[in-house]
N, C-alpha and C positions, 0 to 999 in steps of 0.2 A: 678634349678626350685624351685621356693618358696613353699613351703605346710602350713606352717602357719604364719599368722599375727599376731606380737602383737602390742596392744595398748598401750600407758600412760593411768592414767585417768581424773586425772586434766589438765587444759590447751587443750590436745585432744578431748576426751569428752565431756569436758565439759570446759567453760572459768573460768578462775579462778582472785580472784582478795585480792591479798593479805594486801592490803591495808584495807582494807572493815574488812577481817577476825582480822587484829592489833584492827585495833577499837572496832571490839567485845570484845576480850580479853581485851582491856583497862578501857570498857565499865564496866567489870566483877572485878576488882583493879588489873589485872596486871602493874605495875608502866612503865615499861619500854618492850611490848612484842617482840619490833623490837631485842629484844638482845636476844631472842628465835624460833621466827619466822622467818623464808622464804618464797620465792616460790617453791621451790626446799626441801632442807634435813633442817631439825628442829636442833635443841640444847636444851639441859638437859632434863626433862620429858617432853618435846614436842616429842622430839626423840626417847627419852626410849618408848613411849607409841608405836609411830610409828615403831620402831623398834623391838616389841615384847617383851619386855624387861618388862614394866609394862601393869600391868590390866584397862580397862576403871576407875575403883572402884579408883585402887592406883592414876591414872592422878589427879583423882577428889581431892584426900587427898591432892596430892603435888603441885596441882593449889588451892587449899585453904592455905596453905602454903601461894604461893604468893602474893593473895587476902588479906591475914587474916580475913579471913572468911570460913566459911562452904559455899562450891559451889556444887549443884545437877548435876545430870548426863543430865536433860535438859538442863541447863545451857550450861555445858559445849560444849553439841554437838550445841546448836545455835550458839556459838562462831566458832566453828569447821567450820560447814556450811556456817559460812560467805565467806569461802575462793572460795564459788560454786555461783556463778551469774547466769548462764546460762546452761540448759541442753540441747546438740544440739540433739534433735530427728529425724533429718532428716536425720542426719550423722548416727544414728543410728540404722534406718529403710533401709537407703543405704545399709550398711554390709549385709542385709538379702542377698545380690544377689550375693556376695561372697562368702557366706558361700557352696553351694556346693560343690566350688572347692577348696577350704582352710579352715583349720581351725585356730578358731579365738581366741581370748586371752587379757585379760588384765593384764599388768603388773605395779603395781603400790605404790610409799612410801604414805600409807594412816596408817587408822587406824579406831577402830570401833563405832566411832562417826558420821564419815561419813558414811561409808558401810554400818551401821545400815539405814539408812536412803536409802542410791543410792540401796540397797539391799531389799527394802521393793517396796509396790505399791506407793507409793509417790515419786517415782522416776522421771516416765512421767508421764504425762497429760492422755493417754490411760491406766496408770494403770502397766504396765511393769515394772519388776523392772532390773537391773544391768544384773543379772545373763540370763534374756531371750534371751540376746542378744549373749552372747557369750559360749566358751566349757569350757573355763578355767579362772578361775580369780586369779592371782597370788598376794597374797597382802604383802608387808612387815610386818604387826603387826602377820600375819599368819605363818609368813616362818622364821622368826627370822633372819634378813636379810635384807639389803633395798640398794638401789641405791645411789650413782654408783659405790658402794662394789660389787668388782665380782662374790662375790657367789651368791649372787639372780642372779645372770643370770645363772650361774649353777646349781642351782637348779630347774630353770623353764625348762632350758632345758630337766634335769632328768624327773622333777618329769610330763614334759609333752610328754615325749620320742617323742623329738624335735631334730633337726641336726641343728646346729649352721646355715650353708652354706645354709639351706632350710628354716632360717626364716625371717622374717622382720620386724624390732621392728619400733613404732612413739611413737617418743617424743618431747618435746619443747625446754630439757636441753640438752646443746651441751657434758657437761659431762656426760651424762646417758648414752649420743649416743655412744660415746668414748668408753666408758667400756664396751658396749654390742660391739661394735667392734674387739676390744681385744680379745677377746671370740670367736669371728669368724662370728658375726650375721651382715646379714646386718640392716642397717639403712636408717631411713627416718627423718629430720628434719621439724618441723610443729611448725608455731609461735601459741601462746597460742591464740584461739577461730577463726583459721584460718578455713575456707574450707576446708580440704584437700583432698578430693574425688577424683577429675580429677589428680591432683598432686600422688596420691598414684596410680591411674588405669595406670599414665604415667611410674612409679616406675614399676611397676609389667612388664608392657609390656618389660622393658631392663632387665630384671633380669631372 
């Protein structure tokens, strides 16, 4: 019997478009940002940022670095934010009818450029921000940890005193899935800015 859900938050939540987000960075004199960027796991201080490792403050030093130039914390987060197109609120207002019978969760490799942002009222259009929606928000830059390294899922388990066998993660990355599998969790696959409402309520109902 499932007792909690977790979410991704890019791609799930929200569609994401990474192409959009390179071109900010490019925009900003990153020379070459595809040899830092994904959609999925980052490389060098894309990664250290997102992985806990450096401070929003240090990213800015070591993306000015790449720029040669001094780059602001706005800066950087408009770059950030490019990687967000679309915020599905309806997908979002959905969960409400869930939430009785499960508890709900985001688990996700971000960092606090974004969350700054998905984490404020500027999130929705109604003013809502990230956190209304769910009990937990698991984020890599918080947990010193990120996907699809098994200990974030260890640790969400802990730190959300979760049972492997009772939970159900979505995500887009067929590796994310893999390793929360390994672990014991079940899985749901969702293509990035997909519906998956009726597809997760069909999920539930075999599980």
């Amino acid at each position: 019997m499932i007792k909690d859900i977790v979410f991704d938050f890019g791609g799930v939540l929200t569609t994401i478009d990474t192409d959009r987000a390179l071109g900010r960075f490019k925009e900003l004199g990153v020379c070459n940002p595809n040899e830092y960027i994904n959609s999925y796991c980052q490389k060098g201080p894309f990664f250290a940022l997102e992985n806990g490792d450096i401070t929003a403050d240090e990213f800015c030093e070591e993306l000015g670095v790449l720029c040669k130039r001094t780059v602001g914390y706005d800066e950087a987060k408009h770059a950030w934010c490019g990687f967000i197109t679309e915020v599905h609120e309806e997908y979002l207002e959905f969960l409400q009818t869930l939430r009785p019978q499960y508890r709900l969760s985001v688990l996700s490799n971000t960092n606090p450029f974004i969350q700054g942002w998905a984490r404020s009222p500027q999130f929705t259009s109604c003013g809502k921000s990230l956190d209304y929606y769910f009990d937990k928000l698991f984020l890599s830059y918080c947990m010193g940890c990120s996907k699809p390294g098994g200990e974030i899922y260890r640790k969400m388990l802990a730190e959300g005193s979760m049972v492997a066998e009772e939970t159900l993660f979505l995500d887009d990355s067929d590796k994310n899935l893999e390793a929360a599998a390994r672990v014991g969790i079940k899985t749901l696959k969702v293509a990035n800015g997909e519906d998956w409402r009726c597809k997760l309520l069909e999920c539930l109902k075999g599980l």
